[in-house]
C-alpha positions as CSV (number, residue, x, y, z in Angstrom):
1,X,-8.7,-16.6,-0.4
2,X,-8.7,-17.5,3.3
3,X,-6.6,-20.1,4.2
4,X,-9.5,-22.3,6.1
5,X,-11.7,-22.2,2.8
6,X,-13.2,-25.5,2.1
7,X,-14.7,-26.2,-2.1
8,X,-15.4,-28.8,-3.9
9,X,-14.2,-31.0,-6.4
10,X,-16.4,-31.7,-9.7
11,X,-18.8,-34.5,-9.4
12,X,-18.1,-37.7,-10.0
13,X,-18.9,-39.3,-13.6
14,X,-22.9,-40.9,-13.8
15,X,-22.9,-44.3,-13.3
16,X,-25.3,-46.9,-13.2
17,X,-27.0,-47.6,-9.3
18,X,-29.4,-50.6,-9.2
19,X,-30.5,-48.4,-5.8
20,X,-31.4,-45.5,-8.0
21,X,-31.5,-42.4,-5.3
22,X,-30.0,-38.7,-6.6
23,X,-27.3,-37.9,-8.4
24,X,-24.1,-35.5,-6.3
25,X,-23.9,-32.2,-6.9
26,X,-20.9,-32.1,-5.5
27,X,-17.2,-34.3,-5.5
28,X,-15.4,-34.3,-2.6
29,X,-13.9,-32.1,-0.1
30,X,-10.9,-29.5,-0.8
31,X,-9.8,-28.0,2.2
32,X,-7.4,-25.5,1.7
33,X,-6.4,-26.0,5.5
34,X,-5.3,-29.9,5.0
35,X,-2.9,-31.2,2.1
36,X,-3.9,-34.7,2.6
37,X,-7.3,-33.8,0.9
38,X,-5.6,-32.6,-2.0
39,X,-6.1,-34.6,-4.9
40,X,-3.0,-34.6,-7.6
41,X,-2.9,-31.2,-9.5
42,X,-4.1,-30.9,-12.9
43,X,-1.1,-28.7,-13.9
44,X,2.2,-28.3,-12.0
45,X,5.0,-25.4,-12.9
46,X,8.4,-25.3,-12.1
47,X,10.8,-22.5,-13.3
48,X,14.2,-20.9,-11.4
49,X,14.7,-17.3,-11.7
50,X,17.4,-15.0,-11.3
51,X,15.6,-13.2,-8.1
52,X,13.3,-15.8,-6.6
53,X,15.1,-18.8,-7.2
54,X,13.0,-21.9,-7.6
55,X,9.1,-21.1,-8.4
56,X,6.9,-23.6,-8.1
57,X,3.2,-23.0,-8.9
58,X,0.1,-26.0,-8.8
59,X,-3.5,-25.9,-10.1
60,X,-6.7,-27.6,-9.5
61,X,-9.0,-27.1,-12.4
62,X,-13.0,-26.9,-11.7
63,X,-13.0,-26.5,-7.9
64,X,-16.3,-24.6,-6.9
65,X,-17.5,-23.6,-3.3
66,X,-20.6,-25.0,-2.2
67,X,-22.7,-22.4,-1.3
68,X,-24.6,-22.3,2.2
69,X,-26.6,-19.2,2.1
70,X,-28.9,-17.9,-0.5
71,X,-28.2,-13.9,0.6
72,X,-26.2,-13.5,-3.0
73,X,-29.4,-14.9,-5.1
74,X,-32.6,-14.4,-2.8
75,X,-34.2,-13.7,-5.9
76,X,-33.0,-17.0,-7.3
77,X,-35.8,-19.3,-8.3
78,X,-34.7,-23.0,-8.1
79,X,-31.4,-24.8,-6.9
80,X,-28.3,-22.3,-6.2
81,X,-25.8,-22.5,-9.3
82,X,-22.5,-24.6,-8.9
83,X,-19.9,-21.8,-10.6
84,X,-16.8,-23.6,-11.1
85,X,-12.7,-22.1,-11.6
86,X,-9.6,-22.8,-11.3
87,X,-7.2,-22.8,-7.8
88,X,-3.6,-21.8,-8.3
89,X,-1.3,-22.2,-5.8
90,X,2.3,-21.3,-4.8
91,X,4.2,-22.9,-1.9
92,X,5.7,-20.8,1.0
93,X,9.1,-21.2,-0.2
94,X,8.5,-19.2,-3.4
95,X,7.2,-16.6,-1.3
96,X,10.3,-15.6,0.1
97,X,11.9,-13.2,-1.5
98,X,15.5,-12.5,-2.4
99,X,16.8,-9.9,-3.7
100,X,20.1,-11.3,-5.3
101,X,22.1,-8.3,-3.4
102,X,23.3,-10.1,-1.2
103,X,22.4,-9.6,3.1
104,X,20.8,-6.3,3.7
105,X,23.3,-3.5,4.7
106,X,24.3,-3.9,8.9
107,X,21.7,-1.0,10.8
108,X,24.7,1.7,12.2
109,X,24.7,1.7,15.7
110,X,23.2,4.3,18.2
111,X,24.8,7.2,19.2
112,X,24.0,9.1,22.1
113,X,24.8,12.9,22.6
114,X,28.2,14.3,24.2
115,X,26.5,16.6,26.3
116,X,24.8,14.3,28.3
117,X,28.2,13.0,29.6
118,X,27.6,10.0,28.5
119,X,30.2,8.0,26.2
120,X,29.4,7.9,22.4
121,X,30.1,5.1,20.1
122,X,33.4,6.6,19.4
123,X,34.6,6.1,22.4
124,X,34.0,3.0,22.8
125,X,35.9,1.8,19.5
């Protein structure tokens, strides 16, 4: 999922408005772009493993995106449907991986050929 995807949180619970008016179709805003609109996860993971290290894994149950266009259901009769799932995420860090090897191996250096008359590598030892 692109990282500047906005969905939406289920709606709020019914309650009573002396104002009457419509009900939400949608909660608020989960923008995958800013943290601070994150509201706490509904499950949180941690486990260390031999190759990754620490993993770390959060989800957000019954996010949806809120559609704009009707192209996916022009023959759609009525108001488009709200299909709800579930966002699991992984921080950067657990991204990284390491291999438990240890550094990768150094790169030998460049030689160049003799019969250039240039010095090789050996030479310069």
């Amino acid at each position: 999922m692109r990282s500047d995807r906005v969905l939406r949180l289920p709606k709020p619970p019914r309650l009573y408005d002396p104002r009457g008016g419509r009900l939400p179709r949608h909660g608020k805003e989960f923008s995958l772009a800013r943290p601070a609109s994150w509201p706490e996860p509904s499950v949180v993971t941690v486990n260390d493993t031999a190759r990754y290290g620490k993993a770390e894994a959060r989800a957000w149950e019954r996010l949806h995106p809120r559609l704009q266009q009707r192209s996916a259901y022009i023959d759609h009769d009525g108001e488009l449907p709200v299909v709800e799932g579930t966002l699991i995420t992984c921080p950067a860090t657990a991204m990284h991986l390491r291999s438990g090897c240890g550094p990768p191996p150094p790169v030998p250096p460049r030689t160049t050929s003799t019969s250039s008359g240039r010095a090789t590598c050996a030479d310069s030892t």
